[in-house]
C-alpha positions in Angstrom: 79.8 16.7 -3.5 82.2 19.8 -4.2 82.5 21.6 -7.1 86.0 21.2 -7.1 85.3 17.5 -8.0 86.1 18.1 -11.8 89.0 20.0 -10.9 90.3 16.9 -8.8 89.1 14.8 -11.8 91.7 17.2 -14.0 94.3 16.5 -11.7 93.6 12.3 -12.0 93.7 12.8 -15.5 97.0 14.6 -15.7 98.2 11.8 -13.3 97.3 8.6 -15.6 99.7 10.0 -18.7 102.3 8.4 -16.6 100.2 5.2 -15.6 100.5 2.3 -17.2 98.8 1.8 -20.8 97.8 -1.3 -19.9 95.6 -0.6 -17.0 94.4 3.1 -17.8 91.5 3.7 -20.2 92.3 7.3 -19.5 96.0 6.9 -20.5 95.1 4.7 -23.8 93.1 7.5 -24.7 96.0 10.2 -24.1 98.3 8.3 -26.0 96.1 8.3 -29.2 95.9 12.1 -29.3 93.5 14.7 -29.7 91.9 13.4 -32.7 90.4 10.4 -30.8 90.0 12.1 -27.8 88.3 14.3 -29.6 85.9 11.7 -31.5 85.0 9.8 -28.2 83.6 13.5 -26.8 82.1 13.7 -29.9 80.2 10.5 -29.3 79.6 11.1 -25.8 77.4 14.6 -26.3 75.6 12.8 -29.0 74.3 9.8 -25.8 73.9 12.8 -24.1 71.2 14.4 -26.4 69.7 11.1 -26.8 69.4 10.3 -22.8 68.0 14.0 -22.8 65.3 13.9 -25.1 64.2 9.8 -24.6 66.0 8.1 -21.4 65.5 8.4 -17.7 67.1 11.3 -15.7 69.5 8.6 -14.1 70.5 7.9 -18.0 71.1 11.7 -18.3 72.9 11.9 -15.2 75.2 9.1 -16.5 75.5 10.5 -19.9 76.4 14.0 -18.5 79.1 12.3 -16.1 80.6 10.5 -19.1 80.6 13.7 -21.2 82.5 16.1 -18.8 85.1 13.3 -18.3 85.6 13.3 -21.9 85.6 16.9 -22.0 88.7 16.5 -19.7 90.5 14.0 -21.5 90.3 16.1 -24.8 91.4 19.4 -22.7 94.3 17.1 -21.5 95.4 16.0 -25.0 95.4 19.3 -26.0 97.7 20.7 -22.9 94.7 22.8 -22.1 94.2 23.8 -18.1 90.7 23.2 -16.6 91.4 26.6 -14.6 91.9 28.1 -18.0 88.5 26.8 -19.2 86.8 27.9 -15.8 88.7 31.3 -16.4 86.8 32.1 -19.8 83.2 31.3 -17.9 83.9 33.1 -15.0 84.7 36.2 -17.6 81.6 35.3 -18.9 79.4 35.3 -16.0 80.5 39.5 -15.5 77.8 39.7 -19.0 74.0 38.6 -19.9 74.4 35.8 -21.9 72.5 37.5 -24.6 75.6 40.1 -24.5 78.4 37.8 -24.4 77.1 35.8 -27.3 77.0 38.9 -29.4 79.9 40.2 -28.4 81.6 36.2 -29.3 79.2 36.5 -32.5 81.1 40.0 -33.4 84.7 38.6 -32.9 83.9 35.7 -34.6 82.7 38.1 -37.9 86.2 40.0 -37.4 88.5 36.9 -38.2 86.6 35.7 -40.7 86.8 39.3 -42.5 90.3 39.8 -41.1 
């Protein structure tokens, strides 16, 4: 399997705003905005920790799958580009991650002071 498969997934998510409410779960989810999008994600890192700690790495696997979807679904509701996600790791991945958290830590300290 590519990497580019959660792009693709991106793409079939886009897609299914326009499909029928009736027969997409993806579109149902669109439709009741970010905020439920955004509980559903919520609900799918929390199996994820769970199959992580306690379940079988086939539960993991499943769990993870389900996340990243989610993940998707909430970037969609929110008009966000996966390329625009993929944009801030890859600017990321120039620094440690030791460095880059700092450096996020330090920003973070700026608007709150700001």
């Amino acid at each position: 399997m590519s990497d580019e498969v959660l792009l693709r997934l991106a793409e079939t998510i886009r897609a299914r705003r326009t499909a029928g409410a009736d027969k997409s779960y993806t579109r149902q989810l669109l439709d009741a905005g970010p905020e439920r999008c955004a509980k559903k994600l919520g609900e799918e890192a929390v199996e994820t920790v769970i199959a992580g700690v306690s379940e079988s790495d086939d539960a993991l696997r499943a769990e993870a799958a389900d996340l990243l979807y989610h993940l998707l679904v909430l970037l969609e509701a929110r008009g966000i580009a996966l390329s625009d996600v993929l944009a801030v790791l890859e600017g990321r991945s120039a620094q440690s991650g030791l460095a880059e958290k700092a450096a996020r830590n330090s920003g973070e300290a700026g608007k709150a002071s700001g």
